[in-house]
N, C-alpha and C positions, 0 to 999 in steps of 0.2 A: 746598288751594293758596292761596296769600295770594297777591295783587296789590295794587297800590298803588290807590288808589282817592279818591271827593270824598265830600266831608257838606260843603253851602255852598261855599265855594271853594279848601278847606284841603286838602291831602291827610291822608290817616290810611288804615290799614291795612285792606283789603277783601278778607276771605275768601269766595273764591268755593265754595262750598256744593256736592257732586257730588249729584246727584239722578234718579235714572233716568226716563229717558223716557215710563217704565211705570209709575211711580209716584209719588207725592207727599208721602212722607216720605223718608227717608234715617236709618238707624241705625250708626252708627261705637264700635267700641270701643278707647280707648287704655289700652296697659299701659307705663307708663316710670317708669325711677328716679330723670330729673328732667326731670318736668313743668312744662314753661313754655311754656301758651302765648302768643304775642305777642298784646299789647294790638291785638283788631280786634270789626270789626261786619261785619252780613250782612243781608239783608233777612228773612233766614226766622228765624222764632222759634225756640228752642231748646231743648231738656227735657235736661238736665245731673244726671246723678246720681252721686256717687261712692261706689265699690264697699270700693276702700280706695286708704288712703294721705292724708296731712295734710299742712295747707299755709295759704295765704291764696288769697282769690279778691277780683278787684277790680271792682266790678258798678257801671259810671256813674263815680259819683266816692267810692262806699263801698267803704273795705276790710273783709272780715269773714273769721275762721276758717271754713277748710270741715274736719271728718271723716267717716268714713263714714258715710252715710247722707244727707251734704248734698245736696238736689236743687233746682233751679233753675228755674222757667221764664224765660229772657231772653228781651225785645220784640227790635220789628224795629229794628236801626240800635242797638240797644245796647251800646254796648263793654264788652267784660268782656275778662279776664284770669286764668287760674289760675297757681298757681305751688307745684308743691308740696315740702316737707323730707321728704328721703329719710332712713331711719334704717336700719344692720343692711342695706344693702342690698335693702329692701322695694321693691317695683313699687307705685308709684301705679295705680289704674286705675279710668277713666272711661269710661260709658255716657253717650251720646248721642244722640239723636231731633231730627232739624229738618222742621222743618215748608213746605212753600210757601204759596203764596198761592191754591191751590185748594183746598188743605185746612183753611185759615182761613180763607177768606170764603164757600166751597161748601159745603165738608162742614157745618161745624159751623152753618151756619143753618137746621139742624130746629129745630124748638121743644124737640125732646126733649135739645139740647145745649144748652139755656140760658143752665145756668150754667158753662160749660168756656167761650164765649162772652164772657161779662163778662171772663174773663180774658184771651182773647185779642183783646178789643176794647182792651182795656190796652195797645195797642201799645208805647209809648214806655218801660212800666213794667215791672219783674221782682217775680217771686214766691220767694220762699227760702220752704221747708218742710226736717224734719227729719223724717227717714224710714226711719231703717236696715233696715226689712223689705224692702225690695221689690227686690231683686238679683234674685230669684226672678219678680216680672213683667219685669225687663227681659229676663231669659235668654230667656224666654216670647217675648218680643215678638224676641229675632237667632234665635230659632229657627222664627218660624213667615216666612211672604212672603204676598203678593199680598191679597187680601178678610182672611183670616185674622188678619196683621198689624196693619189697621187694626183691626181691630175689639177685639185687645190691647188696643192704642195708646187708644181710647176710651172704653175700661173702666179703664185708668189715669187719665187725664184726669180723667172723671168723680169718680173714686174720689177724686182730689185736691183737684177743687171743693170739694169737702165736708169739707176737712181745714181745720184751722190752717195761716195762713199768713202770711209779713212782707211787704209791698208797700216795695219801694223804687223811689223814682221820681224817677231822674236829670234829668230834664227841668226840673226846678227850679229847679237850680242848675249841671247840666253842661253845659257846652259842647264839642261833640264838634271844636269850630273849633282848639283850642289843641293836638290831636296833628298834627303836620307825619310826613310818610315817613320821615324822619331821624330826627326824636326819637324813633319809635317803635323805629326800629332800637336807638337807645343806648341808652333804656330798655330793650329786650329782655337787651340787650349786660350792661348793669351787672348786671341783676337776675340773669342766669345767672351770673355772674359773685362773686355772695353766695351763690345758692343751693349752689355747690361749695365755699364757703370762710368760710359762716361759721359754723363750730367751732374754728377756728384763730385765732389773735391777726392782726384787720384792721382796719386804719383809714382814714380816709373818703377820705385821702389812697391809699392800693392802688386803690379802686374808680375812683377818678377818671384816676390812669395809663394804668387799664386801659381805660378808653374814647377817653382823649388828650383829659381836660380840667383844665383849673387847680381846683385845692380847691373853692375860694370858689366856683366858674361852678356845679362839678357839684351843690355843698351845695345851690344856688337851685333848680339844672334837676333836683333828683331830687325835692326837696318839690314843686314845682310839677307835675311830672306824674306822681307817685308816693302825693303825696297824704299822705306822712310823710314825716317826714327821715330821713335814712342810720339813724341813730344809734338813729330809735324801730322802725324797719324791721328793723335786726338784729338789735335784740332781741327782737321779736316772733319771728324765725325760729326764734332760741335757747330761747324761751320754749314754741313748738312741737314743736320734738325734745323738751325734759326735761319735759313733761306727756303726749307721746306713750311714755316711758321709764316716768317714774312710773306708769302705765295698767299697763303690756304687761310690766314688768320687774320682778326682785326686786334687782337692785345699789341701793348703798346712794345716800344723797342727794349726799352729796360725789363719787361717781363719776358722776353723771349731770349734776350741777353740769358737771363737766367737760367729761366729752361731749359737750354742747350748747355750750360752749364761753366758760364760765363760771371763772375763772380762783380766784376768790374766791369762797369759799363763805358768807361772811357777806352779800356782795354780793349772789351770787343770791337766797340767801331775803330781803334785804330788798324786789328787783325784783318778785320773785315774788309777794310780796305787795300791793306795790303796782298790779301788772298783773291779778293774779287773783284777789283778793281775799281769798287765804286763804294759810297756809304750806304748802311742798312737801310735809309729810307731813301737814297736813291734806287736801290735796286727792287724796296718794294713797288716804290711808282713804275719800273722798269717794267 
């Protein structure tokens, strides 16, 4: 449930977390064909792993690809955002684990969770790891309840401390003050709003109609709380489907050019290379 909610005196978007009375985690799992969730925060940490389906994720004030396998720990009061490109009619689908505040500051103060600790003394901070095995402990952890559960739940943790891992730490530079109730709505608004339609010829003038803003306003208001402009944004999403295409497909480059919604096929591979650092058919032998 999203309610509107403060950080300082600004409103921005406050998910309210379900957590049983009986327990102190909570595990949710979504399957959708177009995953957007609204930019919010929460006070319980988060353990985020995706099963399948590709997309962007927006963690603080970092945008980054996520694909299968991308997992997350996010702190308390961290705004993130996923959003993912559906291809072929494929389900997105994301496991989830949050955490309260007895389970991170009771549980984990054995000596023997040390280092699961460090991470979640990291309040303010997120962890990205890449992981594509572990769909198999999360099934583990919606199949089992009660002592059983946790104790999944800590033997993942654990097992993660001890993994490679990226610290991003919004605290730096984000300020959680600049999402107002509204913005976040129109933000939401626009962003679903590409994710249905950009494979088809659209310009930054359609996305702006569609929320009821003049050109110019929305070019300001979508870099400013998006974090790119229209323009590096849809391509990014374009660039998502036809590397998800080149992976998973044998059509040729000019049909997947297209697909992604790539009009010009000299175009694409010159983007392509410029975004990825290699040509479309190097990176599908890649």
């Amino acid at each position: 449930m999203i309610l509107s909610g403060n950080i300082g005196n600004k409103k921005v978007f406050y998910e309210k977390v379900s957590i049983r009375p009986n327990s102190c985690v909570s595990f949710r799992v979504y399957r959708e064909l177009f995953f957007n969730s609204t930019l919010h925060y929460h006070p319980e940490m988060e353990l985020t792993y995706v099963v399948r389906g590709k997309g962007r994720v927006l963690i603080g004030d970092e945008w980054m690809t996520f694909s299968p396998g991308h997992l997350a720990l996010i702190g308390k009061n961290v705004p993130h955002l996923y959003v993912s490109v559906p291809a072929d009619g494929e389900l997105s689908e994301f496991r989830v684990v949050a955490f309260d505040a007895f389970f991170a500051e009771t549980l984990l103060a054995a000596p023997d969770f040390q280092p699961v600790r460090k991470m979640f003394d990291s309040v303010t901070q997120a962890f990205v790891f890449q992981e594509p095995e572990l769909k198999r402990d999360f099934d583990l952890i919606r199949e089992s309840d009660g002592p059983a559960r946790l104790i999944r739940i800590l033997e993942l943790l654990t097992a993660l401390s001890r993994r490679q891992y990226r610290i991003i730490d919004p605290s730096r530079h984000f300020s959680a003050n600049r999402f107002h109730e509204g913005d976040s709505l129109l933000v939401d608004k626009a962003i679903r709003f590409l994710q249905r339609n950009f494979t088809r010829r659209i310009l930054v003038g359609d996305a702006a109609r569609h929320i009821g803003m003049e050109t110019d306003t929305f070019r300001k208001f979508f870099r400013r709380h998006v974090f790119l402009s229209f323009t590096d944004y849809l391509l990014e999403l374009r660039l998502t489907l036809a590397c998800k295409l080149l992976q998973e497909s044998s059509r040729s480059i000019g049909e997947i050019a297209d697909l992604s919604g790539f009009r010009n096929l000299s175009n694409f591979n010159r983007l392509f290379l410029a975004r990825r650092g290699m040509t479309p058919k190097a990176y599908r032998k890649l």
